[in-house]
PQR file with spaces between the fields and no chain letter, atoms N, CA, C, O and H, PARSE charges and radii, in Angstrom:
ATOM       1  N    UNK     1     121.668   11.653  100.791 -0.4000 1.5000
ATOM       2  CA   UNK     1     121.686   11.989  102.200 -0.0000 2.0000
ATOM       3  C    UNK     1     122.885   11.311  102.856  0.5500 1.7000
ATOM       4  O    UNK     1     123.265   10.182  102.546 -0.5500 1.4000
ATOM       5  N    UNK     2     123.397   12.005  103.694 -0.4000 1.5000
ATOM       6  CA   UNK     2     124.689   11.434  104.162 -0.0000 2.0000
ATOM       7  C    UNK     2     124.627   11.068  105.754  0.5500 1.7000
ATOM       8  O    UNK     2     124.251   11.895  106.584 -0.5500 1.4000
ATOM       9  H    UNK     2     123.088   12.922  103.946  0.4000 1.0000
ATOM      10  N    UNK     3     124.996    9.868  106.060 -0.4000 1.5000
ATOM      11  CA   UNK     3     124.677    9.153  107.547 -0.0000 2.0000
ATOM      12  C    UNK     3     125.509    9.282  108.351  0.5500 1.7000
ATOM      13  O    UNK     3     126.561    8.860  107.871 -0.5500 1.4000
ATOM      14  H    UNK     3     125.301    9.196  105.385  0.4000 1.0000
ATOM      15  N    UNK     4     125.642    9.630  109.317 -0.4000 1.5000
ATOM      16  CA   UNK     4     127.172    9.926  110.778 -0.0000 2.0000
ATOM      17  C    UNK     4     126.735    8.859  111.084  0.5500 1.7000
ATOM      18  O    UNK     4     125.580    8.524  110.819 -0.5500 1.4000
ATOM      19  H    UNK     4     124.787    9.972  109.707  0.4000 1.0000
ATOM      20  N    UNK     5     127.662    8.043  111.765 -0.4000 1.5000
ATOM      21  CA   UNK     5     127.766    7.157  112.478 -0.0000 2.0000
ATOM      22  C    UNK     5     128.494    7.875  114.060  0.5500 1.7000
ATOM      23  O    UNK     5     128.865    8.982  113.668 -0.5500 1.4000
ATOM      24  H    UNK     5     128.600    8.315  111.980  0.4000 1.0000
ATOM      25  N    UNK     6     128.756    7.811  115.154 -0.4000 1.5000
ATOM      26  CA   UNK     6     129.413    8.101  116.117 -0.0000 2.0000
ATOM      27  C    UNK     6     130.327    6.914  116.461  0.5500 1.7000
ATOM      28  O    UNK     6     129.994    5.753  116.226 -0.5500 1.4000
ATOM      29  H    UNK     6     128.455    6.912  115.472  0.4000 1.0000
ATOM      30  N    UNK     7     131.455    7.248  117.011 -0.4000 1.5000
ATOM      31  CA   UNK     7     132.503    6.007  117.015 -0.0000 2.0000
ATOM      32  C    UNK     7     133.919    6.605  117.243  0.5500 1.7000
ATOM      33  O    UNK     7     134.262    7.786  117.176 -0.5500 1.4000
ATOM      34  H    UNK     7     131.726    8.191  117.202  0.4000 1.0000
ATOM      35  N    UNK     8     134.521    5.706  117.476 -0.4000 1.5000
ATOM      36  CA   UNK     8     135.780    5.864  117.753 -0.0000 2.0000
ATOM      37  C    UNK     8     137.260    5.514  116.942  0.5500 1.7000
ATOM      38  O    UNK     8     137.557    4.322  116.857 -0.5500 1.4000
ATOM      39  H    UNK     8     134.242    4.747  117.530  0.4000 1.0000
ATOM      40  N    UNK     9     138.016    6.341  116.459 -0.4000 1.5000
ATOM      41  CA   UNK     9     138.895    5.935  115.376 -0.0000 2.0000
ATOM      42  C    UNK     9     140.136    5.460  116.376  0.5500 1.7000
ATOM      43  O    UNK     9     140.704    6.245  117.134 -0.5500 1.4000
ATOM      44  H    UNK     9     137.775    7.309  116.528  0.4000 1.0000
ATOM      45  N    UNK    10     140.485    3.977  116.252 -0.4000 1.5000
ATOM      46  CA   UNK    10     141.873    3.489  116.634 -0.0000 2.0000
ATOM      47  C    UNK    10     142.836    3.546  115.666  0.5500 1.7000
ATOM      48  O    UNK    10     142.980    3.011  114.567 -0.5500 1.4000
ATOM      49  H    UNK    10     140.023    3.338  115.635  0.4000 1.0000
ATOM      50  N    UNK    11     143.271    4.081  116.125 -0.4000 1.5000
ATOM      51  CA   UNK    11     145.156    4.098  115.404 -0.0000 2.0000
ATOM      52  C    UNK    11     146.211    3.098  115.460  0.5500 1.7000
ATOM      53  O    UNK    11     146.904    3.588  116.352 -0.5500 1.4000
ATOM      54  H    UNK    11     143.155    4.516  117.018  0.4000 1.0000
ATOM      55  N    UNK    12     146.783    2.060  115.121 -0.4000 1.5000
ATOM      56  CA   UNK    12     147.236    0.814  115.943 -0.0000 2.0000
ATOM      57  C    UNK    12     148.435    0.647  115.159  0.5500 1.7000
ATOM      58  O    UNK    12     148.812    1.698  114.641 -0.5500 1.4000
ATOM      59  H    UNK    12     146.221    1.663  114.396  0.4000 1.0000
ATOM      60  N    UNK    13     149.134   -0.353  114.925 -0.4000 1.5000
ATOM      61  CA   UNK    13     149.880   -1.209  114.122 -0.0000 2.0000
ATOM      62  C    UNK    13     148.985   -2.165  113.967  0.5500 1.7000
ATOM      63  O    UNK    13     147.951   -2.388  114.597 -0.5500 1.4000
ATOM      64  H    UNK    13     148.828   -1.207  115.346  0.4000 1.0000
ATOM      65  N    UNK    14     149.711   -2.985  112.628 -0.4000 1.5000
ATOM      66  CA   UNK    14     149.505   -4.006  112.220 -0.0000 2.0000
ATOM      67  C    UNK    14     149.123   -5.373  113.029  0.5500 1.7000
ATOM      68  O    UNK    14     148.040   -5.949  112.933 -0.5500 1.4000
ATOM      69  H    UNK    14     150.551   -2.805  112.116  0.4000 1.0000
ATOM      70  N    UNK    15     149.967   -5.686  113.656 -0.4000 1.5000
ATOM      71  CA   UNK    15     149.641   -6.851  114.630 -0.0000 2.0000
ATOM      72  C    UNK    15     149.041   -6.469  116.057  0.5500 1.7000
ATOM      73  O    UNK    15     149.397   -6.952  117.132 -0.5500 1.4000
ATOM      74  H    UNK    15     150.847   -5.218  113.734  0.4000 1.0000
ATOM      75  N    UNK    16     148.003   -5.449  115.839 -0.4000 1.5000
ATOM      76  CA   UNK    16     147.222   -5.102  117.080 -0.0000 2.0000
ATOM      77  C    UNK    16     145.888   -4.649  116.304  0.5500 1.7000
ATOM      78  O    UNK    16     144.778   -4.623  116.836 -0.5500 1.4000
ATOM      79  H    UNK    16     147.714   -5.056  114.966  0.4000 1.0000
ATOM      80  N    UNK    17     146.126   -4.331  115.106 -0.4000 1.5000
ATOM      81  CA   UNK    17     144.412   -4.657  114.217 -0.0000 2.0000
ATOM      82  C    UNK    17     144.271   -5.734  114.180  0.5500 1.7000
ATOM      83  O    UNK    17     143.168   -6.026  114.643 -0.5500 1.4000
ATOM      84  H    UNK    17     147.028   -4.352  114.674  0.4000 1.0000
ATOM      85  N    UNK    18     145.094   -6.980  113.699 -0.4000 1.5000
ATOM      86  CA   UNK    18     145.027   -7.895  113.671 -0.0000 2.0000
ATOM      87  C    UNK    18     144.218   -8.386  114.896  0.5500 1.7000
ATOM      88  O    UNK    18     143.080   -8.852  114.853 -0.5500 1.4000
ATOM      89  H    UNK    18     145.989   -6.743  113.323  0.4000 1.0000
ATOM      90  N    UNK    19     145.076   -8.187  116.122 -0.4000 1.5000
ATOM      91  CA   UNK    19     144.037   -8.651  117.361 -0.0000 2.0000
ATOM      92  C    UNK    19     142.849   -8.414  117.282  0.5500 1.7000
ATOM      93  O    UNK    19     141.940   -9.244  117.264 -0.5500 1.4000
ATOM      94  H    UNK    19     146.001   -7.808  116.157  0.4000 1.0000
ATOM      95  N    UNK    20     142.743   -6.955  117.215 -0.4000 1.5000
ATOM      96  CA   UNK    20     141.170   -6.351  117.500 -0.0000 2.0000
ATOM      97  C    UNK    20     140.459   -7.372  116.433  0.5500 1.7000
ATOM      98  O    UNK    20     139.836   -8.401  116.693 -0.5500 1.4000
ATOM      99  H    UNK    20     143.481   -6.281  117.229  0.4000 1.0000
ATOM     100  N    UNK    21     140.699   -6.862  115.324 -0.4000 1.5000
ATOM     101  CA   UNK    21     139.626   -7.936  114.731 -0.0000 2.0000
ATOM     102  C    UNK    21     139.836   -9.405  114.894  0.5500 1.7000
ATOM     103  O    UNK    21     138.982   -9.866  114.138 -0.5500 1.4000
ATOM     104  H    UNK    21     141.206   -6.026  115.113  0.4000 1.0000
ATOM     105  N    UNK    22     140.369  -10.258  115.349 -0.4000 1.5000
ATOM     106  CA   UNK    22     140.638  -11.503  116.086 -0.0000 2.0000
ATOM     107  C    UNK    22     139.207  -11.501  116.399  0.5500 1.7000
ATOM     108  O    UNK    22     138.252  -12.147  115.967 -0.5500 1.4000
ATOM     109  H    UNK    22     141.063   -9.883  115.963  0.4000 1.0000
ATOM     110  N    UNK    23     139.387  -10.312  117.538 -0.4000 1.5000
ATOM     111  CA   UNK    23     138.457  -10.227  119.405 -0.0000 2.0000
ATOM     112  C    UNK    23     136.949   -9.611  118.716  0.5500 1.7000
ATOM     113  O    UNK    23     135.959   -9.849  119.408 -0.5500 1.4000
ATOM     114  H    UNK    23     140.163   -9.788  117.889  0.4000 1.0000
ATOM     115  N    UNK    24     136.771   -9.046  117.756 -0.4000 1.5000
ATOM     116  CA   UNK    24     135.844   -8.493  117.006 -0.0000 2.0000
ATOM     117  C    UNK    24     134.973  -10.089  116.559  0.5500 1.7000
ATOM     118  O    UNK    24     133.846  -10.437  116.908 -0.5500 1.4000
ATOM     119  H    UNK    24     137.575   -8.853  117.194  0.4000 1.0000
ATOM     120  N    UNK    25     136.086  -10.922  115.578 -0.4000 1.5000
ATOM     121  CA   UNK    25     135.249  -11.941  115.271 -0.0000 2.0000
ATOM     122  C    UNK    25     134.803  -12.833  116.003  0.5500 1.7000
ATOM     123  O    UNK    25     133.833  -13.374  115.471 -0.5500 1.4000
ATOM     124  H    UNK    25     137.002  -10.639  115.294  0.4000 1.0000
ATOM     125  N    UNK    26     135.129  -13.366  117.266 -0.4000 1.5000
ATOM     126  CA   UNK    26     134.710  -13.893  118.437 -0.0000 2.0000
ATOM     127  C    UNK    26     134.160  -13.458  119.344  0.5500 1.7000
ATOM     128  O    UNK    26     134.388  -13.749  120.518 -0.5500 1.4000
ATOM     129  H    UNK    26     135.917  -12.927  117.698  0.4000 1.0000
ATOM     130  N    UNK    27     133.200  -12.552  118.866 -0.4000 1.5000
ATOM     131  CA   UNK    27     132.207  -12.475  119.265 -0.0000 2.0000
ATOM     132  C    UNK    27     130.897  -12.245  118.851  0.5500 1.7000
ATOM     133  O    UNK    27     130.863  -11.775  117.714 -0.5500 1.4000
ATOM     134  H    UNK    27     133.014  -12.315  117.912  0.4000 1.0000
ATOM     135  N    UNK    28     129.811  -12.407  119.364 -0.4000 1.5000
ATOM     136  CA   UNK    28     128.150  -12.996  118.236 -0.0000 2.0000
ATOM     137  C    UNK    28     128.359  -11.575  117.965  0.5500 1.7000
ATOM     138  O    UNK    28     129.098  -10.684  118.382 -0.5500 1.4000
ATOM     139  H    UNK    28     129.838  -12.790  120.288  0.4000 1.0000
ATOM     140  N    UNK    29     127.200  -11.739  116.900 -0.4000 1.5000
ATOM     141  CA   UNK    29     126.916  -10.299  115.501 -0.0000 2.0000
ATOM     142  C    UNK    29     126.411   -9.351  116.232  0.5500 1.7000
ATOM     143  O    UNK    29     126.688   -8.180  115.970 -0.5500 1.4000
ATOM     144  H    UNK    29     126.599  -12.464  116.561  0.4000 1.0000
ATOM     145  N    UNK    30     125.550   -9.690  117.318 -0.4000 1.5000
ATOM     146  CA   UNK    30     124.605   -8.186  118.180 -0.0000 2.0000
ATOM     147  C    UNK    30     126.062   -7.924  118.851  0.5500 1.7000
ATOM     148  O    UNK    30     126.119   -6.703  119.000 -0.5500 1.4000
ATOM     149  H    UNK    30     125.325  -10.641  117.531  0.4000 1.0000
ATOM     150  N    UNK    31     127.150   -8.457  119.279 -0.4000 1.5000
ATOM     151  CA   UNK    31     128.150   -7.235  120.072 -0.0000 2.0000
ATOM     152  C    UNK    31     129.156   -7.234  119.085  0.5500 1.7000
ATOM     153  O    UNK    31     130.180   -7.581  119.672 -0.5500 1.4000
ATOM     154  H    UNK    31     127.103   -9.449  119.159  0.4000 1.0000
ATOM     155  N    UNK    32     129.463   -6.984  117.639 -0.4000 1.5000
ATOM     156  CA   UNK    32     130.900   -7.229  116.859 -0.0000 2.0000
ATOM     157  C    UNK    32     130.920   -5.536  117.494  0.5500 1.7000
ATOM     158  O    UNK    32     129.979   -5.011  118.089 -0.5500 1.4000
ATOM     159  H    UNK    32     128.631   -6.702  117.161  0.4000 1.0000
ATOM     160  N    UNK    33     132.125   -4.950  117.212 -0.4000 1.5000
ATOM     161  CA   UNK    33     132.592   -3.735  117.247 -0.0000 2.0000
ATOM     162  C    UNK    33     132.610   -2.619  116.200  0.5500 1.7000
ATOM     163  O    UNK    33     132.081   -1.507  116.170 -0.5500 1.4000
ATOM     164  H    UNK    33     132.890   -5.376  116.729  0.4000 1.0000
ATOM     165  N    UNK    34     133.393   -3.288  115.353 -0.4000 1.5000
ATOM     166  CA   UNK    34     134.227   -2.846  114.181 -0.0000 2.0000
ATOM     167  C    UNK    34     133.259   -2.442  113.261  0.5500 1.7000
ATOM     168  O    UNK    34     132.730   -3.365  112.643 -0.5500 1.4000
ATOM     169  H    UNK    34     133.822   -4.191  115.377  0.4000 1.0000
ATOM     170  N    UNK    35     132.738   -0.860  112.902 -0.4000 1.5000
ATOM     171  CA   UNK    35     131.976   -0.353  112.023 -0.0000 2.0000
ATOM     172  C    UNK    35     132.331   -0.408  110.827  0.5500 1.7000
ATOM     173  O    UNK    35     131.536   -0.718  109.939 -0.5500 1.4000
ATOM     174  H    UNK    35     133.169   -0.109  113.404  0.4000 1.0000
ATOM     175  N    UNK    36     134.143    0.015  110.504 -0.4000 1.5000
ATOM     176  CA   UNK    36     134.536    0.167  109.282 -0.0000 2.0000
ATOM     177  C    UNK    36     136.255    0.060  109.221  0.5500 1.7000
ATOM     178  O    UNK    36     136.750    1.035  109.787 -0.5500 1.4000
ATOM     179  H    UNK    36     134.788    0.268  111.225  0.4000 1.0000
ATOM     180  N    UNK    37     137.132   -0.755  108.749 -0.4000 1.5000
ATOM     181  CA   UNK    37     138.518   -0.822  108.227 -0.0000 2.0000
ATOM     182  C    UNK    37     138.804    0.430  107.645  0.5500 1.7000
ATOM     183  O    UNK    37     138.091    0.794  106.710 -0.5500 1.4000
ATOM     184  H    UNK    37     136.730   -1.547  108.290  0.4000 1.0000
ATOM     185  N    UNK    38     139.554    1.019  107.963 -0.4000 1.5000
ATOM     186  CA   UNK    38     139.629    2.504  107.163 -0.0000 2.0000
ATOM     187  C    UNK    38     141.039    2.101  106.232  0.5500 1.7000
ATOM     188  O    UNK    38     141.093    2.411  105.042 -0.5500 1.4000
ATOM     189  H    UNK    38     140.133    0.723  108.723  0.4000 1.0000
ATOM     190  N    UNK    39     142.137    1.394  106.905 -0.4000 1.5000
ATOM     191  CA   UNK    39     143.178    0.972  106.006 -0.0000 2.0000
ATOM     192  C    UNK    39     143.849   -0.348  106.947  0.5500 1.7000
ATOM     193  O    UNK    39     142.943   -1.038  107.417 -0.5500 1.4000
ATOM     194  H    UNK    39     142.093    1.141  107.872  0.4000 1.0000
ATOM     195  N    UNK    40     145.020   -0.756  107.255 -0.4000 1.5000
ATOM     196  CA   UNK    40     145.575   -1.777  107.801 -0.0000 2.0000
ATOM     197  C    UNK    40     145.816   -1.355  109.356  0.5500 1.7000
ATOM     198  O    UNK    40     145.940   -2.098  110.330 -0.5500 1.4000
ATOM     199  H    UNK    40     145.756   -0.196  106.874  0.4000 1.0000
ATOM     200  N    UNK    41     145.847    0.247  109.279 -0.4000 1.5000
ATOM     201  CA   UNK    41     146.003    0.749  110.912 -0.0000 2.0000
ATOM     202  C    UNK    41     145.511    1.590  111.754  0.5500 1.7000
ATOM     203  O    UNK    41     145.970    2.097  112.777 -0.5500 1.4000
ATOM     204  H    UNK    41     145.746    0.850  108.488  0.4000 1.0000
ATOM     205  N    UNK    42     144.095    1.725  110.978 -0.4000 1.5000
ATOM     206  CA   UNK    42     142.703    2.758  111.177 -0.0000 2.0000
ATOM     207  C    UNK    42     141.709    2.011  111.304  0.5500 1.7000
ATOM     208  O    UNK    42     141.409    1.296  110.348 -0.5500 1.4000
ATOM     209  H    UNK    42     143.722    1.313  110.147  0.4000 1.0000
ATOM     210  N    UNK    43     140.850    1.965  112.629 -0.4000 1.5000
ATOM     211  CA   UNK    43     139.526    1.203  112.225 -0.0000 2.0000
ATOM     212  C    UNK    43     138.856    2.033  113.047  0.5500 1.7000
ATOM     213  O    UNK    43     139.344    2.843  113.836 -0.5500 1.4000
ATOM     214  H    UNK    43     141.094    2.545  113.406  0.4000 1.0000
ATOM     215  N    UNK    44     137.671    1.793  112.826 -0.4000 1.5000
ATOM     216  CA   UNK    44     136.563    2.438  113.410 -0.0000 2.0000
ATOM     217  C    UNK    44     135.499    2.007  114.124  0.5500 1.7000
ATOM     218  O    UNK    44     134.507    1.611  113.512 -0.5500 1.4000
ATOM     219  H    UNK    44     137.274    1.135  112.186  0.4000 1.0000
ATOM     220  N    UNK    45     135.528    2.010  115.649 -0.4000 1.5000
ATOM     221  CA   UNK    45     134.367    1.762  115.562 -0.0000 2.0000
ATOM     222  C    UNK    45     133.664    1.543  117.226  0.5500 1.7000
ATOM     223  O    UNK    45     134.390    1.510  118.220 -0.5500 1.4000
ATOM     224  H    UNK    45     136.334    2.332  116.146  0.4000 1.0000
ATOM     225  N    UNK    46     132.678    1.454  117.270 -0.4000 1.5000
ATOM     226  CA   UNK    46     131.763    1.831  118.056 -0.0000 2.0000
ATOM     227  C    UNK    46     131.676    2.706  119.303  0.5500 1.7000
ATOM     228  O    UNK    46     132.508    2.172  120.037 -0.5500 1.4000
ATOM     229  H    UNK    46     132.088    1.481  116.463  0.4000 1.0000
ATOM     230  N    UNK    47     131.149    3.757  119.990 -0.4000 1.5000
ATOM     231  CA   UNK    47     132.006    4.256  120.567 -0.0000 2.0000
ATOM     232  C    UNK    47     131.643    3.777  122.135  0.5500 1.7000
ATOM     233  O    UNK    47     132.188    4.295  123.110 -0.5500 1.4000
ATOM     234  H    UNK    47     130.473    4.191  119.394  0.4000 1.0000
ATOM     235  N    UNK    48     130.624    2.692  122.233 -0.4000 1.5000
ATOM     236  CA   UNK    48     130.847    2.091  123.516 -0.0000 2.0000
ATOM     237  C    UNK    48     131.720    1.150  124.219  0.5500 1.7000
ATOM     238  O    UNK    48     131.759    0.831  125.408 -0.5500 1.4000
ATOM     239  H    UNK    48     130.182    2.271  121.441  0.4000 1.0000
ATOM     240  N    UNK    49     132.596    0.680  122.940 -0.4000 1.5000
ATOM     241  CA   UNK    49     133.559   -0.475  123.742 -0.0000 2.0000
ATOM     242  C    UNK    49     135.274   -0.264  123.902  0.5500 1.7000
ATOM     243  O    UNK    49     136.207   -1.066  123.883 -0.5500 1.4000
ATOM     244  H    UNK    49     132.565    0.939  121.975  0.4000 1.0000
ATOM     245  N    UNK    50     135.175    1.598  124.109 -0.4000 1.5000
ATOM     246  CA   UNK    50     136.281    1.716  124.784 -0.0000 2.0000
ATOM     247  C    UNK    50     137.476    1.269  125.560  0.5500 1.7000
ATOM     248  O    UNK    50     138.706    1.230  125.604 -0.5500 1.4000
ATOM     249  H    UNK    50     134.417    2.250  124.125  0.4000 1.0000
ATOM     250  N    UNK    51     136.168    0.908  126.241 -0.4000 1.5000
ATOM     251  CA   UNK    51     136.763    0.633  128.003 -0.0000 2.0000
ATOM     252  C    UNK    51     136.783   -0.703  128.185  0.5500 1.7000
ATOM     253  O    UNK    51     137.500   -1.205  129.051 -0.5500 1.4000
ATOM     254  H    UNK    51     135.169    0.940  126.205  0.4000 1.0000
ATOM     255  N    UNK    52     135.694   -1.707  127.079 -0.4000 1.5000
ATOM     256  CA   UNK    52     135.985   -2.890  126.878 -0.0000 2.0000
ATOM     257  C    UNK    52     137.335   -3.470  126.054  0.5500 1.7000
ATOM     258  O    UNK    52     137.929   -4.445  126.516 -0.5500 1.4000
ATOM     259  H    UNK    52     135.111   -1.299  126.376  0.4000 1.0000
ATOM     260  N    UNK    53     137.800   -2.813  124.788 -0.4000 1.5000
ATOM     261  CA   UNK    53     138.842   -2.908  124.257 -0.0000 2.0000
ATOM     262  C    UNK    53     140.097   -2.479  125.216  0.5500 1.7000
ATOM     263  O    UNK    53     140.967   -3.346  125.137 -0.5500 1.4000
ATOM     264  H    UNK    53     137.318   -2.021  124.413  0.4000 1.0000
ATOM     265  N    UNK    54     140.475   -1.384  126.121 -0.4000 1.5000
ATOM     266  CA   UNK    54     141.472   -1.213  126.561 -0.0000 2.0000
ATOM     267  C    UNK    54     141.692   -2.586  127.924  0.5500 1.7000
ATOM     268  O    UNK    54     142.720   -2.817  128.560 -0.5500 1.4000
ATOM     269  H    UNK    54     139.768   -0.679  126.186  0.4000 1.0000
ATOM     270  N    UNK    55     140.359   -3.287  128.028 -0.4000 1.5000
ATOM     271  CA   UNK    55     140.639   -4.448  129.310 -0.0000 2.0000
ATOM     272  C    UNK    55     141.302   -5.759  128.514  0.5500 1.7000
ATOM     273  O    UNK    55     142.196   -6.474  128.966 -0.5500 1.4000
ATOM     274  H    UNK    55     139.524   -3.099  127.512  0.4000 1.0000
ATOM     275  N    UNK    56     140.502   -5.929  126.939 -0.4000 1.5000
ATOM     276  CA   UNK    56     140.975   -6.737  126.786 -0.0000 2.0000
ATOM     277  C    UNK    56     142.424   -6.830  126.263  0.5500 1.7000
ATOM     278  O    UNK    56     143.206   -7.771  126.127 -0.5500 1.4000
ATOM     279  H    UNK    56     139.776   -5.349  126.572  0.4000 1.0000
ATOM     280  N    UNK    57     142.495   -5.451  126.009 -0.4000 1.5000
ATOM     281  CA   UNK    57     144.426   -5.048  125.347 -0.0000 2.0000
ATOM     282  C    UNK    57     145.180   -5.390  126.720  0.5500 1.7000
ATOM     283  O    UNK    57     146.028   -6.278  126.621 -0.5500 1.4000
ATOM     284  H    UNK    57     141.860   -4.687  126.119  0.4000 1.0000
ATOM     285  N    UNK    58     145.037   -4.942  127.717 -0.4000 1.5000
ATOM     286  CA   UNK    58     145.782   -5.255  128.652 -0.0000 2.0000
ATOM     287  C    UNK    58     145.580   -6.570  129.483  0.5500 1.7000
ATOM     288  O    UNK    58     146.406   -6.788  130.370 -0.5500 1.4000
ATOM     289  H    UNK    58     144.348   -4.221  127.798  0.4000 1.0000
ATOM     290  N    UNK    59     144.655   -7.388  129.303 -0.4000 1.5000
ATOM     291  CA   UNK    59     144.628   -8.591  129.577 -0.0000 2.0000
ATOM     292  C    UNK    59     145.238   -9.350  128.462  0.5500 1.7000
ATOM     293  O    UNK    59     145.258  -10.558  128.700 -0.5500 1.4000
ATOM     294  H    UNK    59     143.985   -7.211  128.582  0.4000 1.0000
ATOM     295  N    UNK    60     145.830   -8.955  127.114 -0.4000 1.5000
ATOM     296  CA   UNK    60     146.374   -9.625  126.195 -0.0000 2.0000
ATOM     297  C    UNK    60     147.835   -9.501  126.531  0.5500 1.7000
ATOM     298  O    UNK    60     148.647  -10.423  126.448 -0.5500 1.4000
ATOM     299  H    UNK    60     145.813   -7.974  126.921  0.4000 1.0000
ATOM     300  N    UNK    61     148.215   -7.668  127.111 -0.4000 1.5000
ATOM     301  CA   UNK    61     149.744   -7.547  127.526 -0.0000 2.0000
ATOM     302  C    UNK    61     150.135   -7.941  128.259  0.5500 1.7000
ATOM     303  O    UNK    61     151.352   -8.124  128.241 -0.5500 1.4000
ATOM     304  H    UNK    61     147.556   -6.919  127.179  0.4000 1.0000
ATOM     305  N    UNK    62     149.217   -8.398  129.587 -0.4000 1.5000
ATOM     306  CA   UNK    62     149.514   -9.226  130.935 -0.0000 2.0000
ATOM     307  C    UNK    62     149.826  -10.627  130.383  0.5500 1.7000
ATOM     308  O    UNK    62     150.647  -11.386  130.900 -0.5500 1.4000
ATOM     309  H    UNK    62     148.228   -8.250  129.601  0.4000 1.0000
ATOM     310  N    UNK    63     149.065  -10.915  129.238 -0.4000 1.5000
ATOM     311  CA   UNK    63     149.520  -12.607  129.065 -0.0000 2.0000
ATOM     312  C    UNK    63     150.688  -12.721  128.540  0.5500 1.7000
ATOM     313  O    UNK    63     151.270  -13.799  128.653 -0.5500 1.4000
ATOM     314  H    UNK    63     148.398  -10.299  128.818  0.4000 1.0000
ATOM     315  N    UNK    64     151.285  -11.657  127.861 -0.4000 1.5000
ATOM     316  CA   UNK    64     152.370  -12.255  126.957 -0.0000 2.0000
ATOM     317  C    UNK    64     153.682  -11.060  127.285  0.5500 1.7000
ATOM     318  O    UNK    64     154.388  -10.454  126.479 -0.5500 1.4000
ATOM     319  H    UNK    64     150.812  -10.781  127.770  0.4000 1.0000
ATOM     320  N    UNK    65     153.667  -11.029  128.457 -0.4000 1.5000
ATOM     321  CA   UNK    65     154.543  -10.391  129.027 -0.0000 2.0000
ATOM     322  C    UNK    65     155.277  -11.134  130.002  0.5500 1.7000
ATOM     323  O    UNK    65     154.727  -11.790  130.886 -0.5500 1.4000
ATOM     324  H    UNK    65     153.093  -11.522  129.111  0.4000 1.0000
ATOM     325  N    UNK    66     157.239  -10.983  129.762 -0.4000 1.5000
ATOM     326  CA   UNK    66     157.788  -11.844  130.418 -0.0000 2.0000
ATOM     327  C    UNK    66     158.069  -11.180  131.852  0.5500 1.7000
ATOM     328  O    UNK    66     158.580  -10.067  131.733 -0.5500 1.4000
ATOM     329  H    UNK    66     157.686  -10.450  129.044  0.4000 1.0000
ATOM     330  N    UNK    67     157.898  -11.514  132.936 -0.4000 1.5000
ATOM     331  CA   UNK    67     159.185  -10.695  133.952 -0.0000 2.0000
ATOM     332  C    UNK    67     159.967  -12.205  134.543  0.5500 1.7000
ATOM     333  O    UNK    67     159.436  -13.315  134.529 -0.5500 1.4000
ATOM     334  H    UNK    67     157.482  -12.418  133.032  0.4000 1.0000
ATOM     335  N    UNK    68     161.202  -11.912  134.990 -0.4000 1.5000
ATOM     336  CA   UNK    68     162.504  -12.544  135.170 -0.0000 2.0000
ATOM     337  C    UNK    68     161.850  -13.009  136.590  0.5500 1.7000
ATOM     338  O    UNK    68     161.102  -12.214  137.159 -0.5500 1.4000
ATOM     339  H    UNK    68     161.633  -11.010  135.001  0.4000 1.0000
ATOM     340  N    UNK    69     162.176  -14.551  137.293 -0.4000 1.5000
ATOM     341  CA   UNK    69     162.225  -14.517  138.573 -0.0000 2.0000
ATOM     342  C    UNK    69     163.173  -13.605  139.763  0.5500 1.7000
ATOM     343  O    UNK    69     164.278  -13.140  139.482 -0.5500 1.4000
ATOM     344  H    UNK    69     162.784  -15.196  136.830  0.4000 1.0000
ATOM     345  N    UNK    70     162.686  -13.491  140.773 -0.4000 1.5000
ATOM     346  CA   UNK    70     163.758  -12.941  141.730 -0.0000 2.0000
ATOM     347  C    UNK    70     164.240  -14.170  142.315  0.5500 1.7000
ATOM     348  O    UNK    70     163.678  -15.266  142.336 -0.5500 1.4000
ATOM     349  H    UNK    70     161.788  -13.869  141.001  0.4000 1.0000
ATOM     350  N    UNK    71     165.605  -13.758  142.890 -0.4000 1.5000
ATOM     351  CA   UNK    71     166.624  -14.969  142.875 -0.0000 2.0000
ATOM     352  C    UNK    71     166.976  -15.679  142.404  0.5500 1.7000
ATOM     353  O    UNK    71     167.382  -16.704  142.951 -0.5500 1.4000
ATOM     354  H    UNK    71     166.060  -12.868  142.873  0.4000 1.0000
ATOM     355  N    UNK    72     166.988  -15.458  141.077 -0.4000 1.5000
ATOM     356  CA   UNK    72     167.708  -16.341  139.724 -0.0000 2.0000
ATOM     357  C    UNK    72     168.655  -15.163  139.413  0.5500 1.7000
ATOM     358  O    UNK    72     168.688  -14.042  139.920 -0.5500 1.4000
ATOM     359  H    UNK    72     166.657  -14.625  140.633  0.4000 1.0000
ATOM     360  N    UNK    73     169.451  -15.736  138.406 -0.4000 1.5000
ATOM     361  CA   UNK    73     170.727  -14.901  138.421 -0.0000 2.0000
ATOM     362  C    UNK    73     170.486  -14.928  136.670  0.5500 1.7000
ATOM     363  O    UNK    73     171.282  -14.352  135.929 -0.5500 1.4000
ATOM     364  H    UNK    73     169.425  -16.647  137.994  0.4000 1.0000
């Protein structure tokens, strides 16, 4: 018998699976995400934490993003 799971396939690079599963393992076992590694830039998985993964991607790009002061040369 064959089981569906429902979920969501991310497409990423390398050093942004890396994150996810970072953010996957820090957190307890009732909320991990990550159903299944499909290869180094495919993962799969759950299809409720969408909207949680895209806050914490962009709270990761807000941190490590430079902008220049104004009035510096």
């Amino acid at each position: 018998m064959v089981n569906a799971i429902k979920g969501i396939l991310v497409t990423c690079d390398i050093p942004m699976a890396q994150l996810l599963i970072s953010i996957n393992d820090s957190m307890p076992n009732a909320h991990k995400f990550i159903v299944y590694m499909l290869d180094d830039t495919h993962i799969y998985v759950q299809p409720d934490v969408g909207k949680m993964l895209q806050s914490k991607l962009q709270e990761f790009r807000d941190q490590n993003t430079y902008e220049k002061p104004f009035g510096t040369s």
